[in-house]
C-alpha positions in Angstrom: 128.6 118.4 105.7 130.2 118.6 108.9 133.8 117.4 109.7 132.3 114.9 112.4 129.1 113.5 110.1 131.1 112.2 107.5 132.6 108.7 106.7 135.9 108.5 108.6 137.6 107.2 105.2 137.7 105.2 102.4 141.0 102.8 101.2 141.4 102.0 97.5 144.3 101.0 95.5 145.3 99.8 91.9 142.2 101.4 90.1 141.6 104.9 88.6 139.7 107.3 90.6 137.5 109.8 88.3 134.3 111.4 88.9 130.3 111.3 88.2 128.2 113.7 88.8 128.7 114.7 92.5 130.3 110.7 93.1 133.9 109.7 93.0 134.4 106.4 91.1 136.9 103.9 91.7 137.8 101.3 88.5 139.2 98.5 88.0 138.8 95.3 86.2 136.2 94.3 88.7 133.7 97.3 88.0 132.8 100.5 88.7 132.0 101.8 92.8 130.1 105.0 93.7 131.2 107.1 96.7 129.1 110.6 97.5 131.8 113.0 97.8 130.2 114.9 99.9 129.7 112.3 102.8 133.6 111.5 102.7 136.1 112.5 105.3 139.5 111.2 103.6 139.7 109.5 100.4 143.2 106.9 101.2 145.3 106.8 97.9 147.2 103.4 97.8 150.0 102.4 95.3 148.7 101.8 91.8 145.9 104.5 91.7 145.6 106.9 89.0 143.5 109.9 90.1 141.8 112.5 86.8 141.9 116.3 87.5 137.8 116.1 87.6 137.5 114.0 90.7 140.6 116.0 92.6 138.1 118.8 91.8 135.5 117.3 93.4 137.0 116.6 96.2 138.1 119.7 97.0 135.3 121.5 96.3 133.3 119.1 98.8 136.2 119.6 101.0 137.0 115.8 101.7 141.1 114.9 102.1 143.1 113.2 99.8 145.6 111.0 101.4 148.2 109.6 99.4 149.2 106.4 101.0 151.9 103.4 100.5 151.6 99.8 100.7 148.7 98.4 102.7 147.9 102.1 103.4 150.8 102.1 106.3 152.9 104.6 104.9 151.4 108.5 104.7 153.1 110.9 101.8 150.5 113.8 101.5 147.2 115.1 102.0 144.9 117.8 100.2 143.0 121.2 101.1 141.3 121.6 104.0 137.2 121.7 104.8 137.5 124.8 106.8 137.1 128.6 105.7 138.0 130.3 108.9 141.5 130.3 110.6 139.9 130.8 114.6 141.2 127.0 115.7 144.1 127.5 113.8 145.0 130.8 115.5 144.1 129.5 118.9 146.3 126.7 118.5 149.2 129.3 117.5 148.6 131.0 120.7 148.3 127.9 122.8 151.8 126.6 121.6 153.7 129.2 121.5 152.7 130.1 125.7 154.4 127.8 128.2 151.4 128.1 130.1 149.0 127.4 127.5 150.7 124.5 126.2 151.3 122.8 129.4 147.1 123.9 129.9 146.4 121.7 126.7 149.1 119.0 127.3 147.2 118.5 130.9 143.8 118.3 129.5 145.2 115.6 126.4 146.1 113.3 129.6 143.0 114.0 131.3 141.1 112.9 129.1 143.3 109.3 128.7 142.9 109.6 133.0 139.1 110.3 133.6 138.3 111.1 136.9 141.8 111.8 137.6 143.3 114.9 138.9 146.7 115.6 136.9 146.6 119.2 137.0 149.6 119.5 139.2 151.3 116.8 137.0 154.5 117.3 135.7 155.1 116.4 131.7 157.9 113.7 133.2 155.0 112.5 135.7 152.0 112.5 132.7 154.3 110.9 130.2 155.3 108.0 132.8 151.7 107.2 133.7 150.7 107.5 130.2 153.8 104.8 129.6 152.3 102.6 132.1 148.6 102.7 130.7 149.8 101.8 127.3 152.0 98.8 128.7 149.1 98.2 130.5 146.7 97.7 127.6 148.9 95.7 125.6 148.7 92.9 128.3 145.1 93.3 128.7 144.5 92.8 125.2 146.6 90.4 125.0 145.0 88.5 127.9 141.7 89.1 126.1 142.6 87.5 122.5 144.6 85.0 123.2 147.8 86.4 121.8 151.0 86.3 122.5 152.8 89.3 123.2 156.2 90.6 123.7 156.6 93.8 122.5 155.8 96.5 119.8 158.2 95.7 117.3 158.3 96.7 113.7 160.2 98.1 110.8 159.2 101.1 109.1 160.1 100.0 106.0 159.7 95.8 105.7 156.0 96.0 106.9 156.5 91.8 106.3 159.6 91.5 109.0 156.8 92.0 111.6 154.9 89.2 113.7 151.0 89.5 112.9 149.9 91.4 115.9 152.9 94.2 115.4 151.7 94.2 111.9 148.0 94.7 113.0 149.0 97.8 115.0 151.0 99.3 112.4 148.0 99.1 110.1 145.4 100.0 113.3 148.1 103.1 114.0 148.1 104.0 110.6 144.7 104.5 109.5 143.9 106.1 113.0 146.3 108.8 112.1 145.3 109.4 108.6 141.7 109.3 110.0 142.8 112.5 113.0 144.9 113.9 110.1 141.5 114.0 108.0 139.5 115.7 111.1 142.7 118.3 111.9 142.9 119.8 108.6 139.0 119.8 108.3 138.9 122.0 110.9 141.2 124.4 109.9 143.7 123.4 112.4 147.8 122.8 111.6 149.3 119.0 111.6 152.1 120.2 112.9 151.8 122.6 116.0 151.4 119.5 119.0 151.6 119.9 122.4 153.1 116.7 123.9 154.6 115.5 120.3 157.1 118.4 118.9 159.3 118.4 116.5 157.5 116.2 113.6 155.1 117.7 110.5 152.8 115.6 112.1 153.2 116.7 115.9 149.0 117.4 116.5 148.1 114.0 114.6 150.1 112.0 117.2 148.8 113.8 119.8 145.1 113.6 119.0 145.3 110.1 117.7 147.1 109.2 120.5 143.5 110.1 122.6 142.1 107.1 121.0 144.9 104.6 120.6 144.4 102.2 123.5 140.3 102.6 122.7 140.4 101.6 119.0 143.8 100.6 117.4 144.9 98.2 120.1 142.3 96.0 120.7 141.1 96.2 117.1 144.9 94.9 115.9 145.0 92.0 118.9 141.5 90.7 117.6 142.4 91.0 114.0 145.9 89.0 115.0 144.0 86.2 116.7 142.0 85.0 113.8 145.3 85.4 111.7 144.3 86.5 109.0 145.8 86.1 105.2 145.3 90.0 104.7 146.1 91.1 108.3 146.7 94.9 106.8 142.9 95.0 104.8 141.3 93.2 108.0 142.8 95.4 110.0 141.6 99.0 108.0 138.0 96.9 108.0 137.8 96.7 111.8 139.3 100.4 112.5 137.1 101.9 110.2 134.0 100.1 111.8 135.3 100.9 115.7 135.8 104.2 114.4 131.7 104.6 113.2 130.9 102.1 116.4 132.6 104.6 118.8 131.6 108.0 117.5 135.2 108.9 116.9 134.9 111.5 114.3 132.4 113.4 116.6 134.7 113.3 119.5 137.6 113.9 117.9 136.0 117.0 116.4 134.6 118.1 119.7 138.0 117.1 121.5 140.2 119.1 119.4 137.5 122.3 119.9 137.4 121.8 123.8 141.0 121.7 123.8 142.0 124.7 121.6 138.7 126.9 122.9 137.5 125.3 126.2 135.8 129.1 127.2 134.0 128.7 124.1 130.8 126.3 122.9 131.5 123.5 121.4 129.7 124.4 118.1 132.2 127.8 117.5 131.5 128.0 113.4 134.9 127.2 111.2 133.2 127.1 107.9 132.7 130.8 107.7 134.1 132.2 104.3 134.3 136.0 105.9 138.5 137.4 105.3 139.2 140.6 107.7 142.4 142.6 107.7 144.3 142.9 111.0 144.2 146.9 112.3 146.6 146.6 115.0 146.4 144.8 118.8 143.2 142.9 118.5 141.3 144.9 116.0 140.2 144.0 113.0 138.1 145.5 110.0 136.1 144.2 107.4 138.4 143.1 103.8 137.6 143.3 100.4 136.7 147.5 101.0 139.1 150.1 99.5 140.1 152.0 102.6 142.4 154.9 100.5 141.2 157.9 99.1 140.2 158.0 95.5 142.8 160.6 95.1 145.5 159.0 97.4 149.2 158.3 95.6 150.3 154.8 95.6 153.9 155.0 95.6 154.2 151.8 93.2 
């Protein structure tokens, strides 16, 4: 199953995570829950989970991502294999971000898509990041406005999730499962978490950027509602509502097409990344079919 037709993800903690059949089972002293494997775009591993070898199989071979996770699923440590067989995203988003021109191509069409019906094509990265600075301010009020929450600032610590007031904790929770959900798509696709083209510098550079598409559309307003019914469990309200704005707004679909546009926009939308073809490189942009003996039978390895 596609990258984009599967469930964006799925949180569990403190249970054991084994497999039946083609399922993944979660335990714990509560029972026993079925989830198809195959239907699953990132499995979210929270403290107190014990995972067999039989369902990491499973997963992999279905291609779904494991995300190990911290408390409340806020923290990310790791993630598994990818869906994709083929490297052509990967290698077009080499050559985009290693160009000047290419990158500040991309980096223009990220913003346009935050500005539709905008022209910023003769936008500097100075100008885009100060109107993107704006927008954001901009949607904090509105939201805000909206729920009837007081705001003053994003403020939180990275480490005391509780030091927060509720709606800085609902945004920490909303930002964190709308990365691990972009993560989930990126590596799907074949694509590296690291190469971005407005974030540089991090392991996680092309998740902030892509996430970062959908921020003010899913995370914000999803955390100021959550935060105006105050909720006891602010964090598991908060990955309730994401995950259902997520299915509500098509998000794995357009984040699948987004990424594709942007890394291939001469191409169609539907360029195949699940081929499981390998070539070997034969100089400029040649390439020749792998797996064939190209020596002669009688040719001397000198090894």
């Amino acid at each position: 199953m596609r990258a984009q037709d599967r469930v964006s993800f799925i949180y569990v903690e403190r249970c054991t995570v084994h497999r039946d059949g083609n399922a993944i089972t979660a335990t714990d002293e509560r029972g026993v829950v079925h989830i198809p494997s195959a239907t699953l775009g990132a499995l979210l591993l929270g403290p107190g989970t014990r995972v067999t070898h039989q369902a990491m199989m499973l997963l992999a071979e279905s291609g779904s991502t494991s995300v190990w996770v911290g408390e409340r699923g806020v923290r990310y440590y790791a993630h598994g294999r990818s869906l994709a067989h083929s490297s052509r995203l990967l290698e077009a988003q080499a050559i985009a971000v290693t160009n000047q021109s290419s990158r500040l191509r991309v980096a223009r069409a990220m913003y346009a898509l935050r500005f539709p019906g905008e022209d910023v094509s003769g936008l500097t990265m100075q100008q885009l990041r100060g109107r993107e600075g704006a927008r954001v301010r901009r949607t904090y009020r509105e939201a805000a406005a909206a729920y009837g929450v007081e705001w003053n600032r994003r403020d939180y610590r990275p480490d005391d999730f509780d030091a927060s007031d509720t709606v800085n904790k609902a945004l920490s929770a909303a930002t964190t499962c709308l990365y691990g959900i972009t993560h989930a798509v990126i590596v799907a696709l074949g694509c590296s978490p690291g190469l971005g083209f407005v974030h540089t510098g991090h392991d996680r550079s092309f998740v902030y950027d892509i996430a970062d598409l959908y921020k003010a559309e899913v995370a914000i307003p999803v955390a100021f509602e959550v935060a105006s019914r105050e909720p006891e469990d602010v964090a598991g309200d908060t990955r309730r509502a994401v995950r259902d704005a997520v299915y509500d707004g098509k998000i794995l679909q357009r984040c699948s097409r987004d990424i594709r546009v942007l890394l291939l926009p001469d191409e169609p939308e539907d360029v195949e990344t699940s081929w499981d073809v390998v070539q070997l490189w034969d100089g400029g942009d040649r390439k020749v079919a792998g797996g064939t003996s190209y020596g002669d039978d009688d040719w001397d390895v000198p090894w």
